[in-house]
C-alpha positions in Angstrom: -11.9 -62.6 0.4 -8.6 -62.0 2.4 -7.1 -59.9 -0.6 -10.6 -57.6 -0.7 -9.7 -57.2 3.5 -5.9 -56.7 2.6 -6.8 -53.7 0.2 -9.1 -52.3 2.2 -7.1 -52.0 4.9 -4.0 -50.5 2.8 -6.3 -47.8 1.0 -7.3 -47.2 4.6 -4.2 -46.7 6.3 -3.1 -44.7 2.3 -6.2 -42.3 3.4 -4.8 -42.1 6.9 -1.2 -41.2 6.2 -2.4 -38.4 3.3 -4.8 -37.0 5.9 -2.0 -37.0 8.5 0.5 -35.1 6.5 -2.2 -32.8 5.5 -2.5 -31.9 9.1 1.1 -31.3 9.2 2.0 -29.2 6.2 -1.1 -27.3 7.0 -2.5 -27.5 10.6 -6.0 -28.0 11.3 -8.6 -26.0 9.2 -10.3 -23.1 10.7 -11.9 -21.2 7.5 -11.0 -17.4 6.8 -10.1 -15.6 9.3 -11.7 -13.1 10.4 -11.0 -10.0 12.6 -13.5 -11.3 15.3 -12.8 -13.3 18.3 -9.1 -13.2 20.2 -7.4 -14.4 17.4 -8.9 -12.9 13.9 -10.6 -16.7 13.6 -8.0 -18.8 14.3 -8.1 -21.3 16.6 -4.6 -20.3 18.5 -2.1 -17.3 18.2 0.4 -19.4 16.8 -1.8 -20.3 14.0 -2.4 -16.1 13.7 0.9 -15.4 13.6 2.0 -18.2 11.1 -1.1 -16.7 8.8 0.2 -13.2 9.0 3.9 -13.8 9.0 4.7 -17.3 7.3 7.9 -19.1 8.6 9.4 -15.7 9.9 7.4 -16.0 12.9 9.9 -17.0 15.9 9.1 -18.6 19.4 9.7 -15.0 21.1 6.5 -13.8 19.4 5.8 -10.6 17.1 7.6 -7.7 19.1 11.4 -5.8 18.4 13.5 -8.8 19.3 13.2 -10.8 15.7 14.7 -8.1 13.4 17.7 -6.2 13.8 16.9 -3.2 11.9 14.1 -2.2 14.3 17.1 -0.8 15.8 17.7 1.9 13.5 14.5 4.1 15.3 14.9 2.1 18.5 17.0 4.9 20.3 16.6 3.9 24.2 15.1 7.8 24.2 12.5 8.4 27.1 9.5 9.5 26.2 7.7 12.6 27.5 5.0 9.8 29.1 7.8 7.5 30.7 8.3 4.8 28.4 11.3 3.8 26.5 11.7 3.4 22.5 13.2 0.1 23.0 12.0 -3.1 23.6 12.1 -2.5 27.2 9.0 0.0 26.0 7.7 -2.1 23.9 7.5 -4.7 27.0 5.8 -1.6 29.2 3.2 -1.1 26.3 2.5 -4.6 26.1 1.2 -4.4 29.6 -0.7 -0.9 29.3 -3.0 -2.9 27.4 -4.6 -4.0 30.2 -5.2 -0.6 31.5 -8.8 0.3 32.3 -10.2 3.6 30.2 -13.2 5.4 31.0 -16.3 6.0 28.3 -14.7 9.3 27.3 -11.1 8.1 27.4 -12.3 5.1 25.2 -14.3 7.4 22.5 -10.5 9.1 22.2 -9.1 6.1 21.5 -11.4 4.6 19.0 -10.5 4.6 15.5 -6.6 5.9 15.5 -4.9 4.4 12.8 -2.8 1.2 13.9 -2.9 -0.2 11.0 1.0 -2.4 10.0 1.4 -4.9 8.0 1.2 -7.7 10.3 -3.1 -7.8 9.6 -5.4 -6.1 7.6 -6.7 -4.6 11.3 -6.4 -0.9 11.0 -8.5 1.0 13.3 -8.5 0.6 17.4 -11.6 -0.8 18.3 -13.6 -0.3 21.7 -12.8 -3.9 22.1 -12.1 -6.7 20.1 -9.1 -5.1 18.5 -6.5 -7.6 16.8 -3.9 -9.8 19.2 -0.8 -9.5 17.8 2.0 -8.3 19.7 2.5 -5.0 18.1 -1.2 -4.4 17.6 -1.4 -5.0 21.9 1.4 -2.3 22.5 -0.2 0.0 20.3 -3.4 -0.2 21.7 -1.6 -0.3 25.0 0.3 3.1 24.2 -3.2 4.8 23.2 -4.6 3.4 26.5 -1.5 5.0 28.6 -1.8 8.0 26.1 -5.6 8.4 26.8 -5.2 8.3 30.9 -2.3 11.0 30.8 -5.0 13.3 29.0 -3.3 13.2 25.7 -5.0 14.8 22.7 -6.0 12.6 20.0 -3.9 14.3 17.4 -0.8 13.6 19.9 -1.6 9.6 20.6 -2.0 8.9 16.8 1.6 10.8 16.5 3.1 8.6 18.9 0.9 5.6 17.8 3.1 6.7 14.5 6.8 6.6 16.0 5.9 3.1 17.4 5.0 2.0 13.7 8.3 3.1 12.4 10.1 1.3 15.4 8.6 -1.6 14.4 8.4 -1.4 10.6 11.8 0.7 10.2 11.5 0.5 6.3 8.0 2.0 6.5 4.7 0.2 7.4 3.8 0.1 3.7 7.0 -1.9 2.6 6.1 -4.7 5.1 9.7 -5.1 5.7 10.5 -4.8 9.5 11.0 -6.3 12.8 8.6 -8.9 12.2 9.1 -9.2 8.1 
């Protein structure tokens, strides 16, 4: 009787151990994500970010400061609408996010092509729209775009310039600041 408790209590603790690295080597399970909710399905934005960019992901986030060759299109030039193509802009767009649009400002906005190859998420959405860093500057440049009275043509031709400061090698290569 005491060996039947003694293996039972080792093919327990076995179980325990296997489920514990399995935690470890693969945080906790959240299914597929999806592009709903703050952070495409997953449960935190670290847990997005390690999805979409593996171990390159650094504690500083998703933005200009984990690549060097962002720098090649990251001139310090101020824009026409204030902002500078650096990561001190990239810092200012972050914020514009938060920028309040009105219905008509909003129906501008919707559907410019944001599309890098941090996500699958390609269009601006009226809300919902991915959380990534460069997704939220880009959303937030359309935002600050939108309230100056921008065209539409003219904010997805800036949305453009910011995709090539971030993805220098061209959003389709997937090489860039955030690899």
């Amino acid at each position: 009787m005491d060996t039947k408790l003694i293996s039972v209590a080792i093919i327990s603790a076995l179980i325990g151990v296997i489920a514990f690295m399995g935690f470890q080597l693969y945080g906790t399970p959240t299914g597929k994500a999806t592009a709903s909710g703050p952070y495409q399905g997953f449960a935190t934005y670290e847990e997005m970010m390690q999805a979409h960019h593996g171990n390159q992901v650094q504690d500083t986030g998703c933005g200009m400061e984990s690549g060097p060759s962002a720098s090649q299109f990251a001139t310090g030039e101020l824009t026409d609408y204030g902002v500078t193509l650096d990561n001190s802009g990239y810092e200012q767009l972050l914020n514009a996010n938060a920028l309040k649009l009105s219905a008509e400002q909003t129906k501008k906005i919707v559907g410019l092509d944001i599309q890098i190859p941090c996500c699958g998420f390609q269009k601006i959405q009226a809300s919902g729209n991915c959380e990534c860093g460069h997704h939220i500057a880009l959303v937030g440049l359309a935002k600050l775009l939108a309230l100056k009275g921008y065209e539409r043509d003219a904010i997805q031709q800036q949305l453009d310039i910011w995709k090539n400061i971030f993805y220098p090698n061209g959003v389709e290569s997937g090489a860039g600041a955030c690899g």
